[in-house]
C-alpha positions as CSV (number, residue, x, y, z in Angstrom):
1,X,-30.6,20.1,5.9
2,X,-31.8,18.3,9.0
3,X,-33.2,20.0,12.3
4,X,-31.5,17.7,14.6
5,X,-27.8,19.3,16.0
6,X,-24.8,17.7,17.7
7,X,-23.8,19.4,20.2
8,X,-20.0,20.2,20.1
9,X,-19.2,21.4,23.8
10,X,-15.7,21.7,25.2
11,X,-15.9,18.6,26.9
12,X,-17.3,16.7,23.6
13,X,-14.5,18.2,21.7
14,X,-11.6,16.6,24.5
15,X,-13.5,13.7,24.1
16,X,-13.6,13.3,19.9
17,X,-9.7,15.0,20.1
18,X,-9.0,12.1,23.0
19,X,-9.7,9.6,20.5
20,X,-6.6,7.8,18.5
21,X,-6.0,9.1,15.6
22,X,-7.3,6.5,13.7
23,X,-10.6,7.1,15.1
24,X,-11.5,10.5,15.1
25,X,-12.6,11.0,11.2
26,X,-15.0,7.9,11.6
27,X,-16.0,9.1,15.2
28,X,-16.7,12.8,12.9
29,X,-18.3,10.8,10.1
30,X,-20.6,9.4,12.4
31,X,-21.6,13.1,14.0
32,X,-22.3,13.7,10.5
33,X,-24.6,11.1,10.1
34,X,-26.6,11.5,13.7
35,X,-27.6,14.9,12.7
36,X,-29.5,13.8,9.5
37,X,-31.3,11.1,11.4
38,X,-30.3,10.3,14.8
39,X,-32.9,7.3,15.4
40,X,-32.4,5.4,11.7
41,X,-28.4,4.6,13.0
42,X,-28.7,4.0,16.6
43,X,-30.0,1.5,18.7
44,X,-31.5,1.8,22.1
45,X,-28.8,1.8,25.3
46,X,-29.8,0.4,27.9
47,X,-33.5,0.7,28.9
48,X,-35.4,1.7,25.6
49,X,-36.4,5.6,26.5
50,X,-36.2,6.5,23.3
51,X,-33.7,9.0,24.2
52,X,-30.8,7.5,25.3
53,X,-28.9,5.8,22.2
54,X,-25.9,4.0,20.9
55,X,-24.0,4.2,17.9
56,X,-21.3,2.0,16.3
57,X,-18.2,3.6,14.1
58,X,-15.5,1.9,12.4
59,X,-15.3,-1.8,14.1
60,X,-14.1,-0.7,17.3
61,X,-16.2,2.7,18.6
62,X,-19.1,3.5,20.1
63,X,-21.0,6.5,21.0
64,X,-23.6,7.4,23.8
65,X,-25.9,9.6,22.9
66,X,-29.2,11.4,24.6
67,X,-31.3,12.4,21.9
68,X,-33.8,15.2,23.2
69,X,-36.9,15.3,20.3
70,X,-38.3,18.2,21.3
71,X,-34.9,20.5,20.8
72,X,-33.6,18.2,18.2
73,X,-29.8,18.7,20.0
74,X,-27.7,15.5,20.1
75,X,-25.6,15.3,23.4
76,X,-22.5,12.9,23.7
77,X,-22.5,11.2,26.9
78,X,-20.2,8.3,26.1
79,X,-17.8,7.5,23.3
80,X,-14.9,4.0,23.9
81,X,-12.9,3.0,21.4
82,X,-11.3,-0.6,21.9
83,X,-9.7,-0.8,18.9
């Protein structure tokens, strides 16, 4: 089991649960996958800090995330879905 943890706040839960329906398992498949190895499916957002992050899901979503190394704790900070 991996040491890295999504964080699943209130506000991160409105935000998945916000989500058409359509796009909430992907969007959950997708937690599932950051937590075994945030850095091997995300690219760099923005300015390459090496924490902040972006993941695709499906063909239409995308997830902010802040990776902190030290605590291994994935944070959302952004998810759209345009589909």
């Amino acid at each position: 089991m991996s040491e890295w943890r999504f964080l699943r706040t209130p506000h991160t839960i409105d935000q998945i649960a916000g989500l058409p329906v359509e796009a909430r398992l992907p969007a959950l498949e997708l937690i599932d996958a950051l937590e075994t190895d945030p850095y091997a499916i995300t690219a760099p957002y923005g300015e390459d800090d090496g924490l902040t992050r972006a993941a695709s899901f499906s063909d239409w979503g995308t997830m902010v995330i802040l990776c902190n190394p030290i605590t291994k704790r994935i944070t959302l900070l952004a998810v759209v879905w345009t589909g």
